[in-house]
C-alpha positions in Angstrom: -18.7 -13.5 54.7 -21.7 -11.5 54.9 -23.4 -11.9 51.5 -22.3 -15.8 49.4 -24.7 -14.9 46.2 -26.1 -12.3 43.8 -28.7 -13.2 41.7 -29.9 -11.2 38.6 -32.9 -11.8 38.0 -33.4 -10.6 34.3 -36.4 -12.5 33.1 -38.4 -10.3 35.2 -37.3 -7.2 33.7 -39.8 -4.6 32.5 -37.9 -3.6 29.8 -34.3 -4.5 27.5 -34.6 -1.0 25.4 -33.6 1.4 28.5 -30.6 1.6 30.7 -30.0 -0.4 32.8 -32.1 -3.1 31.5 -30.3 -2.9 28.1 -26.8 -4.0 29.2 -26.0 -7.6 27.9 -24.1 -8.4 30.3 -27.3 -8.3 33.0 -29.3 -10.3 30.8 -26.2 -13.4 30.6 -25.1 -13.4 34.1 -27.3 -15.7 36.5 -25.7 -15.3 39.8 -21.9 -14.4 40.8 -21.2 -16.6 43.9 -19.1 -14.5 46.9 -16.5 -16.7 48.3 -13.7 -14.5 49.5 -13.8 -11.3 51.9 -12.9 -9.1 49.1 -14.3 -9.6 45.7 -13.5 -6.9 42.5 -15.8 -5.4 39.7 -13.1 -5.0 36.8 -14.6 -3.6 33.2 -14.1 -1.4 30.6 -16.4 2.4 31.5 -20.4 1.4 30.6 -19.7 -2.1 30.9 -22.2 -1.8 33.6 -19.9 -2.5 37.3 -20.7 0.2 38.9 -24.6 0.1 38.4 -24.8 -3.7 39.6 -22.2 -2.5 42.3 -24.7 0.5 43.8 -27.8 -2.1 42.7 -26.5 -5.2 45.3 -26.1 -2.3 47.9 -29.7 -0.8 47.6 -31.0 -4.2 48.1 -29.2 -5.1 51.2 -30.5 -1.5 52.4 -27.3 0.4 52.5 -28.3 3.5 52.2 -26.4 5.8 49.2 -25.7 9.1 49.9 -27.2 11.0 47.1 -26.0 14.9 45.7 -29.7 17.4 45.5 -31.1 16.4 42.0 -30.7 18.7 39.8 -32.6 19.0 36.1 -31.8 16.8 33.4 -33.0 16.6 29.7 -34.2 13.2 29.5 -35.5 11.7 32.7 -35.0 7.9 32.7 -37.7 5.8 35.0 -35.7 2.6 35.2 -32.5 3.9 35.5 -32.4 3.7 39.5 -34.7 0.5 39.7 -32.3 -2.1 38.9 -32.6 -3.2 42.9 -36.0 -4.3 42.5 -34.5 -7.4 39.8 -31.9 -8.9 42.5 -31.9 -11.6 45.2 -28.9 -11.3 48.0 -28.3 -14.4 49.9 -27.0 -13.5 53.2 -24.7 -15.9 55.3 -25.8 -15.4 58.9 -28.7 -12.3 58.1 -28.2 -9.0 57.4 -25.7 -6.9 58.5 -25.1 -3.1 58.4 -22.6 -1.2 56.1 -21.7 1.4 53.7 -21.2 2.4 50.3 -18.9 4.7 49.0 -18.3 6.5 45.9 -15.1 9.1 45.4 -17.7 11.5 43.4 -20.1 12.1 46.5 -18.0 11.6 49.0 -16.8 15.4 49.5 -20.4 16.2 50.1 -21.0 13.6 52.8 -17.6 14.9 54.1 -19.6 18.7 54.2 -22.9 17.4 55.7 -21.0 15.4 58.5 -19.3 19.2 59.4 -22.1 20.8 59.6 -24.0 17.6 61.8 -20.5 17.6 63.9 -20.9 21.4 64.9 -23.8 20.5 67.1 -22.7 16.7 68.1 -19.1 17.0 67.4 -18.6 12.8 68.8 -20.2 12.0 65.6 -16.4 12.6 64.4 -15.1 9.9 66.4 -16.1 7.4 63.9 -14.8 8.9 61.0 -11.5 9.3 62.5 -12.0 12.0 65.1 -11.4 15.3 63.1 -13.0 16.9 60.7 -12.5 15.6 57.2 -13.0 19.0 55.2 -9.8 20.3 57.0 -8.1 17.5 54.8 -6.8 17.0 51.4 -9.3 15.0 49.1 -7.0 11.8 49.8 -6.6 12.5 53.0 -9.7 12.6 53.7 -10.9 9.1 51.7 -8.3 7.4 53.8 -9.4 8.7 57.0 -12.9 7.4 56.3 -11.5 4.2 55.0 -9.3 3.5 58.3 -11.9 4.4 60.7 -15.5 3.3 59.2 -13.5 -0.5 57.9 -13.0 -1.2 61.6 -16.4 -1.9 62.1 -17.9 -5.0 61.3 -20.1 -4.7 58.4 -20.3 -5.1 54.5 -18.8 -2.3 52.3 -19.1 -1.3 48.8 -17.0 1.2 47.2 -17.0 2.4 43.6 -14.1 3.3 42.4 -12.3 4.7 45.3 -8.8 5.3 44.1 -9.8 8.6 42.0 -9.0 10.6 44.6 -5.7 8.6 46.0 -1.7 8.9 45.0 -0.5 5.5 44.4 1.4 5.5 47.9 -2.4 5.9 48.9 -3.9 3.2 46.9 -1.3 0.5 48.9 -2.6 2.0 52.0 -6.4 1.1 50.9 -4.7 -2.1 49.6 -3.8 -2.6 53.3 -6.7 -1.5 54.9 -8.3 -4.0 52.8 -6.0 -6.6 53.4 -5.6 -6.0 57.4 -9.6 -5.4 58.1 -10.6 -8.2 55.9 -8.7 -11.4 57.2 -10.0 -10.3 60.5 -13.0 -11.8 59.6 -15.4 -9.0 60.4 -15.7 -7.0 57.0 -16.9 -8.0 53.3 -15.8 -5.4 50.4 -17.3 -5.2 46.8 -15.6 -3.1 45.4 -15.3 -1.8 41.6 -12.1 -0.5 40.6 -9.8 0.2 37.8 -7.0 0.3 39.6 -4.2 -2.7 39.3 -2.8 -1.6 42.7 -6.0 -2.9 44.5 -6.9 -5.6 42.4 -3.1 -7.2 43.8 -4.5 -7.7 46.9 -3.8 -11.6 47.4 -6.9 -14.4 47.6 -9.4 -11.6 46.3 -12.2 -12.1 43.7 -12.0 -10.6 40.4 -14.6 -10.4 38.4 -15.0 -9.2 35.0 -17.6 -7.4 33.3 -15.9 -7.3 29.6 -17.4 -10.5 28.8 -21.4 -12.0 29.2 -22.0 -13.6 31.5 -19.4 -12.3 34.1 -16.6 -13.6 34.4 -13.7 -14.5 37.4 -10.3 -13.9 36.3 -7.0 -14.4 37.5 -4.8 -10.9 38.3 -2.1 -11.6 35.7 -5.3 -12.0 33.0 -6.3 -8.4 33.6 -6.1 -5.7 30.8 -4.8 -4.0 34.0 -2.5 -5.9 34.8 -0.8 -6.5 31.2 -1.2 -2.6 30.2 0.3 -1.3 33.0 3.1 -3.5 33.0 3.5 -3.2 29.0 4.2 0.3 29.0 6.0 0.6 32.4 8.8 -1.8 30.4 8.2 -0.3 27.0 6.5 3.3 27.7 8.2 4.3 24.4 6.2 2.3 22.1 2.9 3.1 23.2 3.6 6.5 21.9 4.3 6.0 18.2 
């Protein structure tokens, strides 16, 4: 374990009318204690996951690979400041990692080509070829087999957008394989039951406040999934 404890610290905010200060669930949730090499974000969209997710990983200095910004209509001040309002309580100090997220990923995947061209063993970390020449799959799992080998602490936000479920049990694997040996710490949020079966992981859910852990089988995942695999016909009436 790299990280045992995040702490939210809420009565510190500078505001509970703008995003992401307004989510309840922030406000309820004290601390969520790490104690397994894998732990899951599980929640319904805007339940707020993904923005503690990329929020723990700013404040352990990962650094987030960002698109160019581009103009929006409303421009909201606290919306990447949710960092500043969390403690991380590291195990034996700080260690390095990464943080990926499916939706940026093909532009760090462009970048790293056009880096590689004029230091083309940069590629030897990231699996030795270039990942543009790949399938968008292809080239997550490339990433995911290479970078996980190296100790560290990785966060990834929904990574099975891009993956076929033959490539989700790889990642399962990859999770499973780099995690008991005892050199890598995922966070990972996810809606995908394939990954949240990985055995003796963490899930915690966001559709209540506070957080709470849950068991696999108590998953709207889960039960959904399996309800309509056995009875596909009756969700359609």
């Amino acid at each position: 374990m790299h990280i045992k404890k995040i702490r939210i610290k809420s009565g510190s905010f500078p505001t509970a009318d703008c995003y992401p200060f307004n989510l309840e669930v922030l406000h309820k949730t004290g601390e969520i204690i790490l104690d397994n090499p894998v732990t899951f974000f599980i929640g319904e969209n805007g339940t707020g996951k993904s923005t503690l997710l990329k929020a723990v990983a700013k404040r352990c200095s990962i650094p987030i690979w960002k698109e160019t910004e581009r103009q929006r209509l409303r421009y909201n001040k606290y919306e990447e400041e949710l960092y500043r309002y969390i403690e991380v309580e590291w195990e034996k100090g700080q260690v390095p990692g990464s943080f990926f997220s499916s939706d940026i990923f093909r532009e760090f995947a462009y970048m790293l080509d056009e880096n590689a061209a004029a230091d083309p063993g940069m590629l030897d970390y990231f699996g030795g070829e270039s990942l543009v020449t790949k399938s968008h799959g292809q080239c997550n799992m490339s990433y995911f087999r290479s970078r996980y080998k190296i100790r560290g602490l990785y966060f990834l936000d929904e990574p099975e957008t891009a993956l076929s479920p033959g490539k989700q049990i790889e990642l399962l694997k990859v999770l499973r394989e780099m995690s008991l040996a005892g050199h890598a710490q995922f966070i990972v949020a996810t809606h995908s039951p394939i990954l949240l079966a990985l055995p003796g992981a963490a899930i915690f859910s966001f559709d209540t406040a506070p957080v709470k852990e849950v068991e696999y089988e108590e998953t709207d995942y889960y039960r959904i999934y399996k309800e309509f695999l056995t009875n596909r016909d009756a969700f359609l009436k």
